[in-house]
C-alpha positions in Angstrom: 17.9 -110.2 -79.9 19.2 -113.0 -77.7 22.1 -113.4 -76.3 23.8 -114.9 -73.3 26.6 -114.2 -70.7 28.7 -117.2 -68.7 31.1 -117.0 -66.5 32.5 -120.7 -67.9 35.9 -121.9 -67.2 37.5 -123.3 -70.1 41.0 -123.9 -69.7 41.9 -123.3 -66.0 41.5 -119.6 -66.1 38.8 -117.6 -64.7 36.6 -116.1 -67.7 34.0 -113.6 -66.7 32.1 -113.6 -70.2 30.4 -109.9 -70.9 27.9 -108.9 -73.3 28.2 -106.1 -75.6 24.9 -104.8 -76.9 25.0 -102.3 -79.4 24.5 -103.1 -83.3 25.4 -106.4 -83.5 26.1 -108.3 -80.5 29.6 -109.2 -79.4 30.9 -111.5 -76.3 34.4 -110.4 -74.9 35.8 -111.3 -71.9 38.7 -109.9 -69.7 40.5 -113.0 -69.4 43.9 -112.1 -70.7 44.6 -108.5 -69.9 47.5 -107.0 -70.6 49.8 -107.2 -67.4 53.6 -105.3 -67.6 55.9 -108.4 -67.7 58.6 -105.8 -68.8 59.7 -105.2 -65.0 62.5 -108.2 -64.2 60.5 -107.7 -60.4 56.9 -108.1 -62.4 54.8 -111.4 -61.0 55.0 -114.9 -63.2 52.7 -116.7 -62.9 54.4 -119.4 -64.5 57.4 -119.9 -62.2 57.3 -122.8 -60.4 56.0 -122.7 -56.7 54.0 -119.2 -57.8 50.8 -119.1 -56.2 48.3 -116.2 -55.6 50.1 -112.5 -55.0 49.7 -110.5 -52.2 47.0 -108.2 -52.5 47.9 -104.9 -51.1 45.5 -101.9 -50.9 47.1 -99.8 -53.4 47.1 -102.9 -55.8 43.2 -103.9 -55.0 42.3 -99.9 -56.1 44.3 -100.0 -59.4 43.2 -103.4 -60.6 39.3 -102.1 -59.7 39.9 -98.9 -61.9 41.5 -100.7 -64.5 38.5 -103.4 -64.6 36.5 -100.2 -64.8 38.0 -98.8 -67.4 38.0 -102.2 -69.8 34.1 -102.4 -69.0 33.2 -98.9 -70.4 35.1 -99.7 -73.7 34.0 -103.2 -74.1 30.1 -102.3 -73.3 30.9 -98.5 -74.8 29.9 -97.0 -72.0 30.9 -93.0 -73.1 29.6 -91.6 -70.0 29.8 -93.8 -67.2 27.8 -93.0 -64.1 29.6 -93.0 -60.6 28.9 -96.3 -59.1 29.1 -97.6 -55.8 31.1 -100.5 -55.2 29.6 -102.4 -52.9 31.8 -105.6 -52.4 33.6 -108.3 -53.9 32.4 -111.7 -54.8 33.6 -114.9 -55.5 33.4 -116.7 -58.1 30.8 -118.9 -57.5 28.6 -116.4 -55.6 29.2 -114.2 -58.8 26.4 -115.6 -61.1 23.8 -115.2 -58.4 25.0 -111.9 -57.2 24.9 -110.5 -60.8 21.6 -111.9 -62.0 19.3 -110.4 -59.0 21.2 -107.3 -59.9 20.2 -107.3 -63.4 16.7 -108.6 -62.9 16.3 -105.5 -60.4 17.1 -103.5 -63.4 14.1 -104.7 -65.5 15.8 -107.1 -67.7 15.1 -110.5 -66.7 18.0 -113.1 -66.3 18.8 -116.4 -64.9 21.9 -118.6 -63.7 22.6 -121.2 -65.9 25.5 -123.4 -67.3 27.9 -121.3 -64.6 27.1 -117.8 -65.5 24.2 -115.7 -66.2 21.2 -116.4 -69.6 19.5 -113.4 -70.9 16.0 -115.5 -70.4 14.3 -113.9 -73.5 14.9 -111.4 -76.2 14.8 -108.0 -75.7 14.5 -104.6 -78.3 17.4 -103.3 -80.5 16.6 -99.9 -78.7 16.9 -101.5 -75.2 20.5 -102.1 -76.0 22.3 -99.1 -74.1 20.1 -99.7 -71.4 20.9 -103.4 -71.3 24.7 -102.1 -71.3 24.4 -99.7 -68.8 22.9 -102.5 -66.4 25.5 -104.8 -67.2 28.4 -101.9 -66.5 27.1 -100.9 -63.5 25.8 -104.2 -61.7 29.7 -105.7 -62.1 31.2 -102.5 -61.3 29.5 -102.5 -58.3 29.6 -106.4 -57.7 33.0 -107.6 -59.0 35.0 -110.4 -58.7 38.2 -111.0 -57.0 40.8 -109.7 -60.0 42.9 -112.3 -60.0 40.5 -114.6 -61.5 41.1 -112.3 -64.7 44.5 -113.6 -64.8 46.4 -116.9 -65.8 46.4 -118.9 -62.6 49.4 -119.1 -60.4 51.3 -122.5 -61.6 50.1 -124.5 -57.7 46.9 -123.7 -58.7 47.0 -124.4 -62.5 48.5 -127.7 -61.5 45.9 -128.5 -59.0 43.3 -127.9 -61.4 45.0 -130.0 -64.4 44.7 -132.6 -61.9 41.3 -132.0 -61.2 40.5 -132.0 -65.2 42.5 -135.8 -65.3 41.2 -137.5 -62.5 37.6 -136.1 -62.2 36.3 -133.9 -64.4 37.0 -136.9 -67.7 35.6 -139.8 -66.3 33.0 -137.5 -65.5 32.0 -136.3 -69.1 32.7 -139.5 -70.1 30.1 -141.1 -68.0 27.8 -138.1 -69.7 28.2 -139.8 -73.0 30.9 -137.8 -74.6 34.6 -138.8 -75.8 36.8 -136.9 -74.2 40.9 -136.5 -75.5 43.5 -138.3 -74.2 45.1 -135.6 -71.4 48.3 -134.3 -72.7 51.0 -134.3 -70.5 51.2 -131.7 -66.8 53.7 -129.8 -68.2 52.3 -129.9 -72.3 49.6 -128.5 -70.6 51.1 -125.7 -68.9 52.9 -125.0 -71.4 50.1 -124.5 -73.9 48.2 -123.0 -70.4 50.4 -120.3 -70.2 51.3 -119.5 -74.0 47.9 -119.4 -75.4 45.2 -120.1 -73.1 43.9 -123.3 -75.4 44.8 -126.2 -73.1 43.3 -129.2 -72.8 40.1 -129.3 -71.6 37.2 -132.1 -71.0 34.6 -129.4 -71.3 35.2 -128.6 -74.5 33.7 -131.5 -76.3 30.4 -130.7 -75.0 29.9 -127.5 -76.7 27.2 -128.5 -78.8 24.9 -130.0 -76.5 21.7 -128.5 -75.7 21.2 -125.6 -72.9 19.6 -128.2 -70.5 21.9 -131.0 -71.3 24.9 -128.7 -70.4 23.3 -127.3 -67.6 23.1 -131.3 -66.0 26.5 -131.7 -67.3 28.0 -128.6 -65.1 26.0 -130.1 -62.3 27.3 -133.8 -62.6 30.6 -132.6 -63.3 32.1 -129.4 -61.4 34.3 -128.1 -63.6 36.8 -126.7 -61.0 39.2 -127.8 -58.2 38.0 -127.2 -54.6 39.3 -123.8 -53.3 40.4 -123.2 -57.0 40.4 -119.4 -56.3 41.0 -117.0 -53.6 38.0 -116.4 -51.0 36.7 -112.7 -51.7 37.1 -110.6 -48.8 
């Protein structure tokens, strides 16, 4: 069985890809969680001027147990061990972080193309096990939680204007015919209703594991200082 884990950012938002091992293999991710919008005080992202929420201690605890709880469904963790957390990471620490961690638990990974590569195959009966590293290195190593939601609409413009003006000459120079860029605010329009904006990156789906991996090098997929600093 091989399979593979990225934290890739396709669109603008943060996706922190996870792989369920059990049976066949799956890949979810917990971009797009359910938030209540009901509340006419709730946080839009959307509005204009909106740009990363206060994070308040109460609000930092909930958002870890909630990220807790949509691990142990998506991996089907049914008894889930008490895990220390030991801090937060950013985003581009995260691969690294994660990939010693799961090496340390026997099953040996690496960084590549922005996330983390399963370097190998491993036994249909080594699946819970696999999942039970997985659960417990993020829960103990997780990111910043706002990089599981829709970014704030100053950062989601920042980065559209990272995709236009750098990231497409950039894959362009890499050989590959990019899209005409829609429009800022077709964009964030399609951004925010769907998640299926327009992005440079997605033209180069079919290209080999090393080609990609020169292509994420060459061409840094986000804006500087995209994300907040983990703490």
């Amino acid at each position: 069985m091989k399979v593979a884990v990225t934290r890739r950012v396709l669109t603008v938002a943060s996706v922190l890809g996870l792989v369920v091992l059990s049976g066949a293999c799956a890949q979810t991710s917990p971009d797009g969680q359910p938030t209540d919008s009901s509340s006419p005080t709730a946080y839009d992202p959307s509005a204009e001027g909106a740009d990363w929420k206060p994070q308040g201690e109460a609000a930092v605890e909930k958002s870890y147990q909630d990220y807790l709880t949509y691990l142990q469904k998506s991996m089907q963790i049914t008894n889930p061990p008490d895990v220390e957390l030991v801090r937060y990471v950013s985003v581009d620490d995260w691969p690294h972080v994660i990939s010693e961690c799961i090496t340390s638990a026997g099953f040996p990974v690496r960084v590549s193309q922005g996330g983390v590569v399963l370097d190998g195959d491993i036994p249909d009966e080594q699946a819970d096990a696999m999942n039970l590293a997985w659960y417990t290195c993020q829960a103990g190593y997780p990111a910043d939680q706002r990089t599981q939601e829709p970014l704030p609409r100053v950062r989601a413009e920042k980065q559209y204007n990272h995709l236009v003006e750098n990231v497409a000459p950039c894959v362009r120079a890499e050989g590959f015919e990019v899209p005409q860029a829609p429009s800022l605010e077709s964009w964030l329009d399609a951004y925010y209703t769907d998640g299926a904006a327009w992005d440079p990156f997605t033209v180069v789906g079919e290209a080999g594991p090393e080609e990609l991996d020169a292509i994420y090098i060459a061409c840094p997929h986000d804006a500087p200082d995209l994300y907040p600093e983990s703490d």
